[in-house]
Residue, then its C-alpha position, 0 to 999 in steps of 0.5 A: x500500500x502506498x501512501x495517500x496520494x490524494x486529500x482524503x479523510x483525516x482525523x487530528x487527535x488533539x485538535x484544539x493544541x497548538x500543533x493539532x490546530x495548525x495542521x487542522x487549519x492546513x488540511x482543511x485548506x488542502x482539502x481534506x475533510x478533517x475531524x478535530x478529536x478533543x475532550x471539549x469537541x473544540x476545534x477550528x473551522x471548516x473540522x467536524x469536532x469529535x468530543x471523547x475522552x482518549x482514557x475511555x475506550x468504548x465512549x471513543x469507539x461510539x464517537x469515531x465509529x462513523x469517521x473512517x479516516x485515511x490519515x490519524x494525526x496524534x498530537x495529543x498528550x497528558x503530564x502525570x505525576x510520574x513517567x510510569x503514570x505518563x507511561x500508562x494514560x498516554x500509551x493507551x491513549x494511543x492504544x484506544x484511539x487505533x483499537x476503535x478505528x481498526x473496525x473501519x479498516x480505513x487507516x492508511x497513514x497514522x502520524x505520532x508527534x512525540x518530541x526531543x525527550x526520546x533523546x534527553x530522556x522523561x522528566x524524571x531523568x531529563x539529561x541524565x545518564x549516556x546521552x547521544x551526541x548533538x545534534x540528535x539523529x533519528x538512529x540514536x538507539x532508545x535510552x534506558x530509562x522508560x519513557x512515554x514516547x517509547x510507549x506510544x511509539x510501541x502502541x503504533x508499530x503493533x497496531x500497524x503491523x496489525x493493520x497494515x498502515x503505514x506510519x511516521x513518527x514526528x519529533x520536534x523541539x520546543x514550538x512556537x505556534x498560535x493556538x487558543x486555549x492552549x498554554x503549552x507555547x513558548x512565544x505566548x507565554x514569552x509575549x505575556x510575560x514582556x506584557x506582564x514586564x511593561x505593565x509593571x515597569x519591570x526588566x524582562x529577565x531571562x529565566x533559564x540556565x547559562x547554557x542555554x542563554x549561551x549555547x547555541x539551540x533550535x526550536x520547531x515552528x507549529x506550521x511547519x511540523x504540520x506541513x512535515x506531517x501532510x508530507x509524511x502521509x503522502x509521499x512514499x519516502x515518509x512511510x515507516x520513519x522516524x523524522x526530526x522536525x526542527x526550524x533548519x537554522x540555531x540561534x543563542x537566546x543571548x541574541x535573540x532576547x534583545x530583540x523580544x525586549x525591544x519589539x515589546x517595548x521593555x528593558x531586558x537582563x539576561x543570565x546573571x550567575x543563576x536561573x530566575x524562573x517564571x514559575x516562582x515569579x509570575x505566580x501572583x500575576x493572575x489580577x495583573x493580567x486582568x487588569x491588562x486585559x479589561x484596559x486593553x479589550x482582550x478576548x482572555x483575562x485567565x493568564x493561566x490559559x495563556x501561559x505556561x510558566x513550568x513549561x518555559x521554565x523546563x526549555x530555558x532551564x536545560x543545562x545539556x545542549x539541545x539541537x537537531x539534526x535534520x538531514x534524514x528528512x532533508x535527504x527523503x524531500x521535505x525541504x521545509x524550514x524556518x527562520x527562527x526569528x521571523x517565526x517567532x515575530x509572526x506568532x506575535x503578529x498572529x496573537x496581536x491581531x486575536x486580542x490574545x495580547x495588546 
């Protein structure tokens, strides 16, 4: 079987994150007649919402039964208390999702998005142990410690053995994207936090490690880990690989952070002998934002919904070099990229003109 040639049926689980609604966006203009799987029923224009949570197997196959898609897209994941907690909801996530579509027989094509904590590890042991030379490559073996992402990946190859589809695992770094009522973004809560620092007449201090001020880095715009996804589906040289997907070109936030302080308008410090972080920092900001928010007619006044200060915290605060080799994709024909720096400014643009931020 090869892969689809056409636009087909998808299905986007996740439709309401940042990675699910950029893709929803592109293969509803492609053409393809898209369903957004969400715990709301969310989802972005021009997708038929599914609501169903992934934790309930028979609630699923009720909701899905009709969907018969060609391609699956699972951008969907949940943080537990513990790895072998996330092990469990978010392996069997995946397990519920292709259980209740196998009846169909309509799969072709199932996407995972997963990300660079197959090669740093899970949160419990993030950076720690043998860890494979920079920039990571898509045939690194598995580290020892279990891990999520191994799981879901696992769930995957069984039910496409079984099934008969075809398959592509989509690794990214940290992503910049626009999407609403979704806190897991570094360029929103950037913009909130230079927001928060103008409000108050505060520096925008750079909350993370010394490393990573100085290192060089890479992120993942959303746009175009959607577009490697389509690409995946529908060429024969995505079948059945594991991809990087990173923005093509590194940068240092020493250089990078300047910019964001002077486009908001805000004095900035950089690294100064220790992290700062956000979390501690920004952990009273709720009526702040508010305030904010009722002077300048924004569309949400729950800061919480925007930011997501542990999240950045986690990015910034790395102490092991993170970037991505992304010359397996390159050499298969997805020559898609980014310029960091545009990317991130134009999220902004995108956020300014929704009233997500003055």
């Amino acid at each position: 079987m090869t892969s689809i040639s056409t636009p087909g049926r998808a299905l986007v689980v996740g439709a309401t994150g940042i990675i699910g609604q950029a893709l929803s966006n592109q293969l509803v203009a492609a053409g393809w007649a898209t369903y957004g799987l969400s715990r709301s029923g969310g989802a972005v224009p021009g997708v038929t919402p599914v609501a169903a949570d992934l934790a309930d197997p028979d609630t699923l196959a009720t909701a899905l039964d009709t969907v018969s898609p060609d391609l699956v897209a699972i951008t969907a994941w949940t943080r537990q208390p513990t790895e072998q907690e996330n092990i469990a909801v978010n392996g069997a996530a995946v397990r519920h999702v292709l259980a209740a579509l196998e009846p169909a027989g309509s799969m072709r094509h199932v996407a995972l998005m997963t990300g660079l904590k197959h090669y740093l590890g899970p949160f419990e042991a993030y950076g720690e142990g043998n860890l494979p030379d920079t920039p990571f490559r898509e045939e690194s073996p598995r580290l020892d410690h279990p891990n999520f992402y191994y799981a879901q990946e696992d769930e995957l190859f069984a039910s496409a053995r079984r099934n008969g589809f075809g398959w592509s695992v989509h690794r990214s770094h940290t992503v910049f994207g626009f999407a609403t009522g979704n806190a897991m973004n570094m360029a929103l809560t950037l913009s909130v936090y230079a927001t928060i620092c103008k409000e108050l007449g505060q520096p925008f201090v750079f909350p993370g490690s010394q490393l990573q001020w100085d290192g060089l880095t890479d992120v993942t715009d959303a746009d175009l880990l959607a577009e490697q996804i389509i690409w995946a589906a529908t060429h024969d040289a995505g079948r059945d690989e594991a991809f990087n997907i990173a923005n093509g070109d590194v940068f240092r936030w020493r250089s990078l952070w300047p910019r964001i302080a002077e486009h908001f308008g805000v004095e900035w410090e950089g690294f100064d002998g220790a992290p700062r972080p956000l979390e501690p920092a920004m952990a009273d900001m709720g009526d702040t934002w508010r305030r904010i928010a009722a002077q300048h007619g924004l569309v949400e006044a729950d800061v919480t919904r925007l930011a997501s200060w542990w999240h950045t915290d986690g990015d910034l605060g790395r102490t092991v070099e993170s970037l991505t080799d992304m010359n397996k994709s390159r050499a298969a024909g997805f020559l898609g990229f980014r310029d960091t720096r545009e990317s991130f400014f134009e999220h902004v643009a995108r956020y300014r003109a929704a009233r997500i931020i003055p």
